[in-house]
MIDOSE-1310 file (N, C-alpha, C; in nm, 2 decimals, decimal comma, always signed):
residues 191
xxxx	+1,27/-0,39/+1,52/+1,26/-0,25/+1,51/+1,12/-0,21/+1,46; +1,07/-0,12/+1,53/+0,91/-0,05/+1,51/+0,99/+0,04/+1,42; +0,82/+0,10/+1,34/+0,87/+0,25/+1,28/+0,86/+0,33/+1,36; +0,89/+0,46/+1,31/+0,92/+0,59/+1,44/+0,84/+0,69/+1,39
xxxx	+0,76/+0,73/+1,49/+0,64/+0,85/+1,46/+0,69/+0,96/+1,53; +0,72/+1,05/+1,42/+0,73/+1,20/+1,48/+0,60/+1,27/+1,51; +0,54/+1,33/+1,57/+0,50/+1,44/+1,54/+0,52/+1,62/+1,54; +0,53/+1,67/+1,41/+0,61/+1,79/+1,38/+0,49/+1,89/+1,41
xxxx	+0,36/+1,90/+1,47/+0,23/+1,96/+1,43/+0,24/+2,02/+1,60; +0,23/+2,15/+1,65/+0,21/+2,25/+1,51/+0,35/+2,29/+1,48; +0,47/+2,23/+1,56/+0,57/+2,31/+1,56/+0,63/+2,33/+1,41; +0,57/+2,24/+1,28/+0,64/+2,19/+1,20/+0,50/+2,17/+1,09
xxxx	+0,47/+2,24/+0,96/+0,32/+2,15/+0,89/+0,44/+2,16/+0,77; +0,47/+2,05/+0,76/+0,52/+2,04/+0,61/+0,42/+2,06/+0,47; +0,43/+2,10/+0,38/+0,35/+2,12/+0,25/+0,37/+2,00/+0,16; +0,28/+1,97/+0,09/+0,32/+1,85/-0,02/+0,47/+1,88/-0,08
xxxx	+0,48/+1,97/-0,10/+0,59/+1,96/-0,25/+0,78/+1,98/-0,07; +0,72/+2,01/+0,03/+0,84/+1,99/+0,15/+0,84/+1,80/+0,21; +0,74/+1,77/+0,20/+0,74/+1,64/+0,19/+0,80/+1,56/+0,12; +0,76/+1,61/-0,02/+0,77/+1,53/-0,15/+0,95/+1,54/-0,14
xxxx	+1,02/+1,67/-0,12/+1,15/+1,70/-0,14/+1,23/+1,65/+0,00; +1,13/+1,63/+0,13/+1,24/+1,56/+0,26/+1,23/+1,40/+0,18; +1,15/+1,34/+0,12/+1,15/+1,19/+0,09/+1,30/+1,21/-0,02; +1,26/+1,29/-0,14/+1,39/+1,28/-0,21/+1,51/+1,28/-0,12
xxxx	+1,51/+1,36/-0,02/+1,65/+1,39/+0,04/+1,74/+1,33/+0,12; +1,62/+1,21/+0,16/+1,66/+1,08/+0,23/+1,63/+0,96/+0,16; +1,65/+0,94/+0,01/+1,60/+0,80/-0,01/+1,57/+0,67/+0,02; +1,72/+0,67/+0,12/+1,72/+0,53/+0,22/+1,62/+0,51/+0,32
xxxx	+1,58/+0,60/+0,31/+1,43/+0,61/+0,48/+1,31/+0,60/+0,36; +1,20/+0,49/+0,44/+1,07/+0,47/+0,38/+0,99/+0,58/+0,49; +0,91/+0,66/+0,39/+0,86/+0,79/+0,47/+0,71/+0,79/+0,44; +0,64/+0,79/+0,54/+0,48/+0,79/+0,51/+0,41/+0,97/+0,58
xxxx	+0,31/+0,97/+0,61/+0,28/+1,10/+0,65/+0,10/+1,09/+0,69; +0,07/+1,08/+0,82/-0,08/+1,04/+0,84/-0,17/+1,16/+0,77; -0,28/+1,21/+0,80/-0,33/+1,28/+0,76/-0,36/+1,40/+0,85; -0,33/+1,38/+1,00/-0,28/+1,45/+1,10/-0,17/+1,49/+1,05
xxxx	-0,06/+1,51/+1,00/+0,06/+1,55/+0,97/+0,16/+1,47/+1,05; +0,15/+1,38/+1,11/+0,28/+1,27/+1,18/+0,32/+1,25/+1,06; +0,49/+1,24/+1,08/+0,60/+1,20/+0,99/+0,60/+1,03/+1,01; +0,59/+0,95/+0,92/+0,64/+0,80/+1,03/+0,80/+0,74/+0,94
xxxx	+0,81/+0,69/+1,00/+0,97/+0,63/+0,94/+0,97/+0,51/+0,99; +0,93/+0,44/+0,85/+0,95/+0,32/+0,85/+1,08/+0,19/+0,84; +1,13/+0,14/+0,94/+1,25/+0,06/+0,91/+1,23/-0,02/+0,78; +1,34/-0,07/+0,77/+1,36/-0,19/+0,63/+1,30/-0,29/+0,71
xxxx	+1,26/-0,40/+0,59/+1,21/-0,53/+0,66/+1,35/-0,62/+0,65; +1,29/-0,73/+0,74/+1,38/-0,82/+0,69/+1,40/-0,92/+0,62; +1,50/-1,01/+0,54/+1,53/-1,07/+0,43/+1,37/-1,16/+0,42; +1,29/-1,19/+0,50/+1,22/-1,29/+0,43/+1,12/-1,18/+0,40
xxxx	+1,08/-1,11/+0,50/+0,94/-1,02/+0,41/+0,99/-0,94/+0,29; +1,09/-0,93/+0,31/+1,17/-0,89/+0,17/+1,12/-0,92/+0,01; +1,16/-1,06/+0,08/+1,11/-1,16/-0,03/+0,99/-1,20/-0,08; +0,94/-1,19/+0,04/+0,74/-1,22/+0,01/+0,67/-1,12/-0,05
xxxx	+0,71/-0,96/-0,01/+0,68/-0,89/-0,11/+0,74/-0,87/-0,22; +0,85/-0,91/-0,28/+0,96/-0,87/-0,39/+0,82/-1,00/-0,49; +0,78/-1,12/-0,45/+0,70/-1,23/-0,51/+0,59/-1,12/-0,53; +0,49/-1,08/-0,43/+0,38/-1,05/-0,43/+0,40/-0,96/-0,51
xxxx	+0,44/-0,79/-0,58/+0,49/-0,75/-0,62/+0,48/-0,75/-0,77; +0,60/-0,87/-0,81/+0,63/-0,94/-0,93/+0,50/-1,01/-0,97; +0,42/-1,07/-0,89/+0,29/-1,14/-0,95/+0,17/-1,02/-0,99; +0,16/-0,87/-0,89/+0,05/-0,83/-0,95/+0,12/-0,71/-1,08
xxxx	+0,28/-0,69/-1,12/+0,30/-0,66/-1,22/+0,25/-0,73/-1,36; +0,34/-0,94/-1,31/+0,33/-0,98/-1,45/+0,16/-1,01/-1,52; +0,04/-0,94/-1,41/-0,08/-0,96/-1,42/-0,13/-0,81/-1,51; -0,08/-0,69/-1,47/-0,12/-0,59/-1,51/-0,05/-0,56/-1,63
xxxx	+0,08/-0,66/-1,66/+0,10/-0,59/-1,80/+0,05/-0,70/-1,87; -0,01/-0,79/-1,88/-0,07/-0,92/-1,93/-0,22/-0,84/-1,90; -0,26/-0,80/-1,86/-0,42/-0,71/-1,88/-0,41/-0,59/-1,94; -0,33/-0,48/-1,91/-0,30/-0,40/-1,96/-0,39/-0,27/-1,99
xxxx	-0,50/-0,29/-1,87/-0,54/-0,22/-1,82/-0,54/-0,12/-1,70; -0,42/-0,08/-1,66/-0,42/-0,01/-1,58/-0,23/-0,03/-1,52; -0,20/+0,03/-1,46/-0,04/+0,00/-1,38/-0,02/-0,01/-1,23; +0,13/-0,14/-1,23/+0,13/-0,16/-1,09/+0,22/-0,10/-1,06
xxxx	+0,23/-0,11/-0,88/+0,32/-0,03/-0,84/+0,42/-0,06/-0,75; +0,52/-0,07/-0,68/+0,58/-0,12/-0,56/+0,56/-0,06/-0,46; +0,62/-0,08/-0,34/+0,61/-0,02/-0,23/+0,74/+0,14/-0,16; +0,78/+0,17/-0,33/+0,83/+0,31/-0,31/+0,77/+0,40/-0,37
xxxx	+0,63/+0,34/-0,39/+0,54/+0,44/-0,50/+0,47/+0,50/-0,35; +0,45/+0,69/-0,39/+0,36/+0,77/-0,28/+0,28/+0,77/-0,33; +0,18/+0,77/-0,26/+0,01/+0,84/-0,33/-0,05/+0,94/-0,23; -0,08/+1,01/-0,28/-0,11/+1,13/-0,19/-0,29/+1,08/-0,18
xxxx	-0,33/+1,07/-0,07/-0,47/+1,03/-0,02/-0,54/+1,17/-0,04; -0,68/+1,14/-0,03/-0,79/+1,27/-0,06/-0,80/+1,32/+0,06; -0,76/+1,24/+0,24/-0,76/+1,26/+0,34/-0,62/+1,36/+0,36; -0,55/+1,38/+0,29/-0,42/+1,44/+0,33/-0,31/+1,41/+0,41
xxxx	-0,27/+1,22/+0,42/-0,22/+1,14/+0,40/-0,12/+1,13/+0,26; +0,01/+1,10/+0,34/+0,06/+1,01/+0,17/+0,17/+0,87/+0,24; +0,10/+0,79/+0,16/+0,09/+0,62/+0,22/+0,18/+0,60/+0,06; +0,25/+0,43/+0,11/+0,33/+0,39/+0,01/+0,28/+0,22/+0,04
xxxx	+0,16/+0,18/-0,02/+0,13/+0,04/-0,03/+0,21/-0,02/-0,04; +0,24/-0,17/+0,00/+0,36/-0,28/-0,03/+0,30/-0,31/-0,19; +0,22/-0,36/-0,23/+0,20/-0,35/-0,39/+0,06/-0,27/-0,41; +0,04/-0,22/-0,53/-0,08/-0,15/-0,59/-0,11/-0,18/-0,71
xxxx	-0,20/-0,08/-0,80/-0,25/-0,09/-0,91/-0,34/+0,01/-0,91; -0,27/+0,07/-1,03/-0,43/+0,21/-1,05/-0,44/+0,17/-1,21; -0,59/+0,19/-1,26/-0,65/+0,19/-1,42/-0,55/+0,30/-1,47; -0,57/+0,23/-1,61/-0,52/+0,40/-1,72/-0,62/+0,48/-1,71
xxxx	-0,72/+0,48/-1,72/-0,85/+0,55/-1,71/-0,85/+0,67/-1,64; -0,82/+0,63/-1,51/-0,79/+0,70/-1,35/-0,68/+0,76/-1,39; -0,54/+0,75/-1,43/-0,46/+0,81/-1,47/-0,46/+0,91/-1,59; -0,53/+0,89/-1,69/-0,53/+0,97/-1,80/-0,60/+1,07/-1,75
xxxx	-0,80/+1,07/-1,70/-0,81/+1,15/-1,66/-0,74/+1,26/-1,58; -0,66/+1,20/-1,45/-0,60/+1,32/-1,36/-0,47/+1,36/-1,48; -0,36/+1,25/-1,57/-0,24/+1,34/-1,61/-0,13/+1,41/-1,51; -0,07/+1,31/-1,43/-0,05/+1,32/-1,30/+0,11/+1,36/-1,34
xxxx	+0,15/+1,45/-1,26/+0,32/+1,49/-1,26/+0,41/+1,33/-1,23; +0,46/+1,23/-1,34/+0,52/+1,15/-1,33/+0,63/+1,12/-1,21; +0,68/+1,25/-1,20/+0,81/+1,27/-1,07/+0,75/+1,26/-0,96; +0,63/+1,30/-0,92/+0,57/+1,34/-0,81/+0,44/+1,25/-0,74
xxxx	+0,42/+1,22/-0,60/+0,34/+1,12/-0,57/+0,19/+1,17/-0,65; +0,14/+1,01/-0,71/+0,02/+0,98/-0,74/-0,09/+1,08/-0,63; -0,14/+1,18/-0,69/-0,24/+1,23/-0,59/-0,41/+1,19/-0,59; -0,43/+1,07/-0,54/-0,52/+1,00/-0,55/-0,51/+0,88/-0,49
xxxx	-0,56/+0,78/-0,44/-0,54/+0,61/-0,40/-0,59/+0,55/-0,50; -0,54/+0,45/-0,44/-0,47/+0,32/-0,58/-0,60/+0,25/-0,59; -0,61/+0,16/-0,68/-0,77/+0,13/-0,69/-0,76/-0,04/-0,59; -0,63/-0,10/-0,61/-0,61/-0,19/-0,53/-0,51/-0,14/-0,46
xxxx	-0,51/-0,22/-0,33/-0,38/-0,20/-0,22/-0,34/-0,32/-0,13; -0,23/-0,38/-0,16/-0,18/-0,45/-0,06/-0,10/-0,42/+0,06; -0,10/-0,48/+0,17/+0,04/-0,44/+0,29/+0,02/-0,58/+0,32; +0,19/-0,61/+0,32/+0,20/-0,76/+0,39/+0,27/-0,70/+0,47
xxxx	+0,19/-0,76/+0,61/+0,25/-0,73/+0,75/+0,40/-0,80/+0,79; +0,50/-0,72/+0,82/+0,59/-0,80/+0,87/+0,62/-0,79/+1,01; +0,71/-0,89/+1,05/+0,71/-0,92/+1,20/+0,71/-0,81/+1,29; +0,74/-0,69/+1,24/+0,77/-0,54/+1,32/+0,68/-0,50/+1,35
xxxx	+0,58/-0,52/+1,24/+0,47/-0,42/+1,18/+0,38/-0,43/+1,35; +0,28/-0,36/+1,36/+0,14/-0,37/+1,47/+0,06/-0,45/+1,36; -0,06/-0,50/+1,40/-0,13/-0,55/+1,34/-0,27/-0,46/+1,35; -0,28/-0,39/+1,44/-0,36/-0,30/+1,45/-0,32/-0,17/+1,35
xxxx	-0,17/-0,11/+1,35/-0,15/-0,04/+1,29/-0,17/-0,06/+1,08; -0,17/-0,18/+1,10/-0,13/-0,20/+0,97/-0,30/-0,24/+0,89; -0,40/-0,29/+1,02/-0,57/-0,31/+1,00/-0,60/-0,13/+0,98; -0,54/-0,01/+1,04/-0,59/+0,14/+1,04/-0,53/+0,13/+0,90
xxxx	-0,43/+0,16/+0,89/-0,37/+0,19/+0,71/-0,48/+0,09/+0,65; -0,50/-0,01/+0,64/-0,62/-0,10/+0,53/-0,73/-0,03/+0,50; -0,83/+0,03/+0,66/-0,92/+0,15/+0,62/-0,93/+0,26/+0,56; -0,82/+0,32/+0,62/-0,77/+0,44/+0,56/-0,76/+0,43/+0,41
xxxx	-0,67/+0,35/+0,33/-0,70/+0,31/+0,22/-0,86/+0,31/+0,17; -0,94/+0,19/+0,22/-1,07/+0,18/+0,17/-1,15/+0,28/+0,19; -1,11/+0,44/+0,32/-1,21/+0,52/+0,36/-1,22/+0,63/+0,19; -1,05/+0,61/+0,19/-0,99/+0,72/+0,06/-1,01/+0,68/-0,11
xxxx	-1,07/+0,56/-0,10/-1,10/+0,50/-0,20/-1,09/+0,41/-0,33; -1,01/+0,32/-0,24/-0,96/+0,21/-0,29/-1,07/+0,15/-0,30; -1,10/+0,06/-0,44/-1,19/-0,08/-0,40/-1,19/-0,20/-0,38; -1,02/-0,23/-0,36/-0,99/-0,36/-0,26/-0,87/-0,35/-0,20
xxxx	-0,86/-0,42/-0,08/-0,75/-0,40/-0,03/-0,72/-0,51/+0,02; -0,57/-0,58/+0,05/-0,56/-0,73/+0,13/-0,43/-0,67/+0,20; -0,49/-0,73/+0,34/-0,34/-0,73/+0,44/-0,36/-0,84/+0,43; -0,21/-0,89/+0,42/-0,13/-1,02/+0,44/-0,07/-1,08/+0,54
xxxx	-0,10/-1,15/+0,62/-0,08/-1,16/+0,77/+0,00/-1,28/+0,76; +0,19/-1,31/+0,75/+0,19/-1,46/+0,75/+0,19/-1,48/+0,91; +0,21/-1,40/+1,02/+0,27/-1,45/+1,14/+0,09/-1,51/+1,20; -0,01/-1,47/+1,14/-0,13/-1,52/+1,21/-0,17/-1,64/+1,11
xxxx	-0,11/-1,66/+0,95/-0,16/-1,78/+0,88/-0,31/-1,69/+0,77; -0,31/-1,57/+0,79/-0,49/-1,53/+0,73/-0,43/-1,38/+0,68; -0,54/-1,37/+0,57/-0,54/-1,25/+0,50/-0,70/-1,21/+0,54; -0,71/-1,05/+0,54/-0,83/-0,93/+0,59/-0,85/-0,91/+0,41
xxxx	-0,97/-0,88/+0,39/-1,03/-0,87/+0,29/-1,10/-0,74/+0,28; -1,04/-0,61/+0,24/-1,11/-0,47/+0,30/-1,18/-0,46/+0,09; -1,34/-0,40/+0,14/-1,37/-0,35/+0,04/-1,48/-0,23/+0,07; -1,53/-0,16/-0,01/-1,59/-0,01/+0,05/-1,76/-0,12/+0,08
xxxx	-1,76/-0,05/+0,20/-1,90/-0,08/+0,25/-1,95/-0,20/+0,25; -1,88/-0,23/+0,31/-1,87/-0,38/+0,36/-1,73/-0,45/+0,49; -1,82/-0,55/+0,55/-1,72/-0,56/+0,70/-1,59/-0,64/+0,61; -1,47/-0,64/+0,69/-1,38/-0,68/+0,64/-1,41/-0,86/+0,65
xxxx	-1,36/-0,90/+0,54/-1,35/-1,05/+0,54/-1,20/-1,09/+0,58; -1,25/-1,20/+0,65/-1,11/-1,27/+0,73/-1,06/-1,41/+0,70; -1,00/-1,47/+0,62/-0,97/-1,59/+0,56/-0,86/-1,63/+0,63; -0,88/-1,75/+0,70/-0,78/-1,82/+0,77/-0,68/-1,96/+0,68
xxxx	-0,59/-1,89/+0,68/-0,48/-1,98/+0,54/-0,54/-2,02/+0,41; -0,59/-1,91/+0,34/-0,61/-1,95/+0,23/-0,52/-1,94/+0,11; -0,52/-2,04/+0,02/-0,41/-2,07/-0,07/-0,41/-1,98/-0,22; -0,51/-1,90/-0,22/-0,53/-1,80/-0,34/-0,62/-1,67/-0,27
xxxx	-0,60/-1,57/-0,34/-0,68/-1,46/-0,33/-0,72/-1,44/-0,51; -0,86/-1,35/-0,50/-0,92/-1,33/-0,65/-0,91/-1,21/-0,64; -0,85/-1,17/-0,76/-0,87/-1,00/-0,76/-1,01/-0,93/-0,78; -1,12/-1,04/-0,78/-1,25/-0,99/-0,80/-1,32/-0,90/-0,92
xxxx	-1,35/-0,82/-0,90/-1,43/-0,73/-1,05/-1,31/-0,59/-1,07; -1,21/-0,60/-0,95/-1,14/-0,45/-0,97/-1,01/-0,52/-1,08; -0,96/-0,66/-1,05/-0,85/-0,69/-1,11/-0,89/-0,83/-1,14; -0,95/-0,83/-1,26/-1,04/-0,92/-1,37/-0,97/-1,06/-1,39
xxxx	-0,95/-1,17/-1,30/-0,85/-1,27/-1,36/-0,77/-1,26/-1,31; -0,73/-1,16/-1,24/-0,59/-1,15/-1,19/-0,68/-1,31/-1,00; -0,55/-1,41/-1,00/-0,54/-1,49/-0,87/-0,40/-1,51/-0,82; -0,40/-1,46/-0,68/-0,26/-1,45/-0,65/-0,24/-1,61/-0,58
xxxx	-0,17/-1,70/-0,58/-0,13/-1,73/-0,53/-0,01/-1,76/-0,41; -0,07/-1,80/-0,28/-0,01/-1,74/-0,16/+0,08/-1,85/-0,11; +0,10/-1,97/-0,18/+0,19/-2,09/-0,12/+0,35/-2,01/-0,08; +0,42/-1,94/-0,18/+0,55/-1,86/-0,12/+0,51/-1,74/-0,05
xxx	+0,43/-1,67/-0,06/+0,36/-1,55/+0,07/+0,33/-1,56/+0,16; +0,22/-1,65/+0,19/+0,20/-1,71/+0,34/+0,20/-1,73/+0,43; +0,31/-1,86/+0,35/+0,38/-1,96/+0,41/+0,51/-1,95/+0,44
């Protein structure tokens, strides 16, 4: 099963806070929203990508509360993009910093992108679709991003102003200067 793209524009411009309240009102549906105003409706994955992000996930939590600089997030967290976009990364992380400054309505999607962003592609996904969300991310201002490719064996390396890096089966990622020490390893994500 693909996900399903509406387009409601012009018949239909939903407002953040009509958005924010169709997601409440269907919780069982994963709901994204481009910056054109398409609704997309994302299916569930299945039991194994389930699992690879449920790991992926759990490793860049047990990292951020072990640094404790900043919070992670799952993949039912919204963030409302500066493009007017609201995307739900498979895992994230934003600084306290970034958060204290804004003082963000707790109930309500993060309005801002995440400083890191992951999406592990699952078998449904486009791979093209899921390389546009990676940019989009880095266009809006993320300063790292990794799509997780297991069906090709390689993870894309998105960072601002610079070409994407392409790592064919590598067995760790570095969270680099944005997530200090943090190294994921990929032997159960992968593989």
């Amino acid at each position: 099963m693909t996900a399903l793209i509406l387009n409601l524009s012009p018949t239909i411009e939903l407002t953040d806070d009509q958005f924010f309240q169709l997601c409440q009102n269907n919780r069982d549906l994963r709901l994204e929203r481009t910056a054109e105003g398409e609704l997309i409706i994302m299916p569930p994955t299945g039991w194994e990508s389930g699992n690879r992000n449920s790991k992926l996930t759990a490793r860049v939590e047990y990292w951020a509360d072990a640094d404790g600089t900043g919070l992670a997030f799952d993949s039912s967290t919204g963030f409302k993009l500066p493009n007017g976009a609201n995307r739900s990364p498979d895992a994230s992380w934003v600084s306290r910093k970034r958060l204290a400054a804004l003082n963000p309505d707790p109930a309500k999607f993060l309005p801002m992108a995440p400083d890191f962003a992951v999406e592990l592609r699952s078998a449904s996904d486009s791979l093209k679709t899921v390389q546009q969300k990676m940019q989009e991310y880095i266009d809006n201002g993320v300063r790292l991003g990794w799509l997780i490719d297991p069906q090709n064996q390689r993870v894309e390396i998105y960072r601002p102003g610079k070409d994407v890096e392409v790592l064919q089966s590598p067995t760790s990622l570095s969270g680099e200067d944005v997530l200090p020490g943090f190294v994921l390893d990929l032997a159960q994500i992968l593989n």
